[in-house]
N, C-alpha and C positions, 0 to 999 in steps of 0.2 A: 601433553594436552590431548585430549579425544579428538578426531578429526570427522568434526562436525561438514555434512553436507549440506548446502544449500541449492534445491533446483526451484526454479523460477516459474512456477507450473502456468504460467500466461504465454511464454517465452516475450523479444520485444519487439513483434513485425507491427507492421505502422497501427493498425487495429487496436493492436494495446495502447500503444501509444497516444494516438487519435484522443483516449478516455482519458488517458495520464496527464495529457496536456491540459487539461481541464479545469484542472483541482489547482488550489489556491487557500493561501490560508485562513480567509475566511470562509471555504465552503468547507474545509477537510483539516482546519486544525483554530478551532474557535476557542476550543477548549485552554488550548497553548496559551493564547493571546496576550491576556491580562499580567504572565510572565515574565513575558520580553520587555527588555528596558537597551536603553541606546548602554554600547560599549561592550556589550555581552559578547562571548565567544560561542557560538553556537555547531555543535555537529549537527548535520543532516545526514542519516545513514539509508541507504536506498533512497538516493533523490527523485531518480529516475527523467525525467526529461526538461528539473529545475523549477517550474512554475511555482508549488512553495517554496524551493529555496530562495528564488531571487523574491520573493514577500517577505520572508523571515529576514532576509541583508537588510532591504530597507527599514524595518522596526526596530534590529539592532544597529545600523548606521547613525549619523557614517562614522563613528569610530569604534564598534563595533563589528565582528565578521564572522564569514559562515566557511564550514567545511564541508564541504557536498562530495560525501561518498557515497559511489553505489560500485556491483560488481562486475557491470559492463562497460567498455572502453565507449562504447559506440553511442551507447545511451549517454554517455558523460558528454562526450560532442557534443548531441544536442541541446542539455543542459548548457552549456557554456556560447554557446549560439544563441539559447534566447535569454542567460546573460547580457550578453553582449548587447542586444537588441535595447534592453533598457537601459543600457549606462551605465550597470552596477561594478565597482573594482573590487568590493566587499568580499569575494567571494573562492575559494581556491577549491578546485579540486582534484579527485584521486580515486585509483582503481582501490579497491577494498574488501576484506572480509568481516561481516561485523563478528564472529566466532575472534578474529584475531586481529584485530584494530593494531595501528603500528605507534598510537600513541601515548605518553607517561599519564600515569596517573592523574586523574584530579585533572585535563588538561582544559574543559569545557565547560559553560556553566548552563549552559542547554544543551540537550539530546533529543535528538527527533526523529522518530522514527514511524512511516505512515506505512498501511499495507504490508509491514513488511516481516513480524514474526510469524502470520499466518504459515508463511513460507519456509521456513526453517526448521531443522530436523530438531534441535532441539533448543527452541525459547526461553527457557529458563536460563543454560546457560550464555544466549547470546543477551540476554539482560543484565547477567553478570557481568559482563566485561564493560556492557555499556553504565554498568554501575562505578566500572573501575575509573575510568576515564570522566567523569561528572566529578564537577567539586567540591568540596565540604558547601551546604549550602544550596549547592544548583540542583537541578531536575531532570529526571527524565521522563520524557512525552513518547505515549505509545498510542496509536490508535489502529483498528484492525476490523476489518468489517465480519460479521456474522453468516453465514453462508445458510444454515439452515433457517436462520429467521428473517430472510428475504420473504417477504411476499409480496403477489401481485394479481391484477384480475386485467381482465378476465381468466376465468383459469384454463389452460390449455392443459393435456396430457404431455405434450413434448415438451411444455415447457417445464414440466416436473422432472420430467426423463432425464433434461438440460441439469438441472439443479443435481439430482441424484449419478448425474455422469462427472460432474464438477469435482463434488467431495469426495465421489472414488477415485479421480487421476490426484488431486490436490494430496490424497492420503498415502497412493501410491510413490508421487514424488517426495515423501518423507516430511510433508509438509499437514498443517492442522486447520482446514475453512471455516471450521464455526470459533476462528481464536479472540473475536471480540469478549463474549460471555468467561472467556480463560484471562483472559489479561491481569485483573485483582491476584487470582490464583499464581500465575505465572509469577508476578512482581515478589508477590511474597515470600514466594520459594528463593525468590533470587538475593532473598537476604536483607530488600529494600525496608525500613521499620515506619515508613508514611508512606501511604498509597492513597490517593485522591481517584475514586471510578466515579465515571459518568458514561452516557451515551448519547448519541447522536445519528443523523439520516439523512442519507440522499433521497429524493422524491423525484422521480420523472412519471411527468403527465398532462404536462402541455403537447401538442403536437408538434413541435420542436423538439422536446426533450424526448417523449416517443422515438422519434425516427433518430436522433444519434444514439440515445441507449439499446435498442433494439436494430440495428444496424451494424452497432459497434459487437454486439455478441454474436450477432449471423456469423459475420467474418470470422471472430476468433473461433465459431466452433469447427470452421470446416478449414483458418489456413493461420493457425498460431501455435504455441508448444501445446495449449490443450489437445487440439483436435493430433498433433504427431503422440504424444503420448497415449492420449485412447485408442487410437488403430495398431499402434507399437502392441499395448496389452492384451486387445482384444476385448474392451471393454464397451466398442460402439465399432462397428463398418460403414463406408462413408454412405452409405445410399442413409443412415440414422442420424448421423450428420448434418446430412443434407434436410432432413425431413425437421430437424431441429431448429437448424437457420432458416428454412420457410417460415417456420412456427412464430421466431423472432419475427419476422418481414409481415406477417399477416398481424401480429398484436401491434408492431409500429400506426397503424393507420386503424388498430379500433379507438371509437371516439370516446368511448369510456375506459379506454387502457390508462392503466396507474402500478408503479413500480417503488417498490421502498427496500431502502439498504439499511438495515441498523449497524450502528460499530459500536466495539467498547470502546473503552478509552481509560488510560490512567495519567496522572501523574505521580510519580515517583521517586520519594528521596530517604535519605538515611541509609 
């Protein structure tokens, strides 16, 4: 088998995380929803810090259960921590490649996978395998945000600088940011013969949502894998950095600031 690389171009210092903990499966898999039915066996691949997985336990519970892989130990911790928090037994999980899943065929009859082929050197075939492991019948959920068709106002320069600094580390680290728009394409190649696209958006622009989305990027530009990646290449010096996270911190508090994320999204069977 090709030995497929996966680098995680956010890394997962608290900043990423801060955002991760966020998401929930009515905000970041609505799509899914209508799917889920109690008793299902569901993977969750790149969980990340749980919050949809322990959603997705309780829709298939309680005799129903999830398997929450991602490919850091540490990040699992916390998942299982805010497990924990809500009660759920529903839920097992494990360090993991999605290129090389350790389980039989046909074992799942949901697959879910959020944020997380953007990331990977090659998505076609980590859809393959997540094709292997889904059951005659069951589905696979992808969803993946758009990197160049973020927009927002007011418009800054840095804040473009941000975005075009983004898709070069994400490209460099072998990984693909505009993967929403690819998702159909992706599924197809991977042999899938039903593919369901739609799309979907995050909105911050309340002043609430301003200052944690715009807050949460300052940080990641100047102290997350982004920002070590771009000074590694030479892609940004920190004084640009820095001049980026101002950028972020001055649109948190304009009163017309507004921010949108579109994602693709499939589901996928056959």
């Amino acid at each position: 088998m090709t030995d497929h690389q996966t680098v995680y171009t956010h890394g997962h210092q608290d900043a990423v995380l801060r955002s991760h903990r966020s998401r929930t499966a009515a905000n970041s898999a609505a799509y899914l929803l209508p799917e889920l039915r109690a008793g299902q066996v569901v993977l969750d691949i790149g969980c990340g810090p749980g919050t949809i997985t322990a959603d997705l336990a309780e829709l298939v519970g309680p005799t129903g259960r999830v398997v929450a892989v991602d490919s850091s130990a540490q990040v699992l911790e916390q998942a299982a921590a805010h497990v924990a928090g809500r009660g759920l037994t529903n839920i097992e999980f494990a360090v993991g490649d999605i290129h090389r899943l350790t389980y039989p065929d046909g074992a799942f009859d949901v697959v879910h996978a959020h944020q997380v082929l953007q990331h990977v050197a090659d998505p076609v075939a980590a859809l393959r395998e997540l094709r292997r492991v889904v059951a005659p019948g069951g589905v696979v959920a992808a969803r993946d945000a758009d990197y160049e068709a973020m927009t927002w106002y007011p418009e800054r320069p840095e804040l473009a600088a941000w975005l075009a600094l983004y898709r070069r580390t994400a490209r460099a680290n072998g990984g693909e940011p505009d993967a929403g728009r690819r998702l159909l394409s992706w599924a197809r190649a991977a042999g899938f013969t039903e593919v369901t696209a739609s799309s979907s958006s995050w909105t911050y622009a309340t002043p609430g949502e301003r200052l944690w989305w715009g807050e949460s990027w300052a940080d990641r530009t100047e102290s997350s894998g982004l920002a070590a990646t771009a000074l590694e290449h030479g892609f940004a010096d920190a004084a640009e950095l820095a001049a980026i996270a101002e950028a972020w911190r001055r649109w948190t508090v304009e009163p017309d600031g507004w921010f949108a994320v579109l994602h693709g999204e499939v589901l996928a069977r056959g």
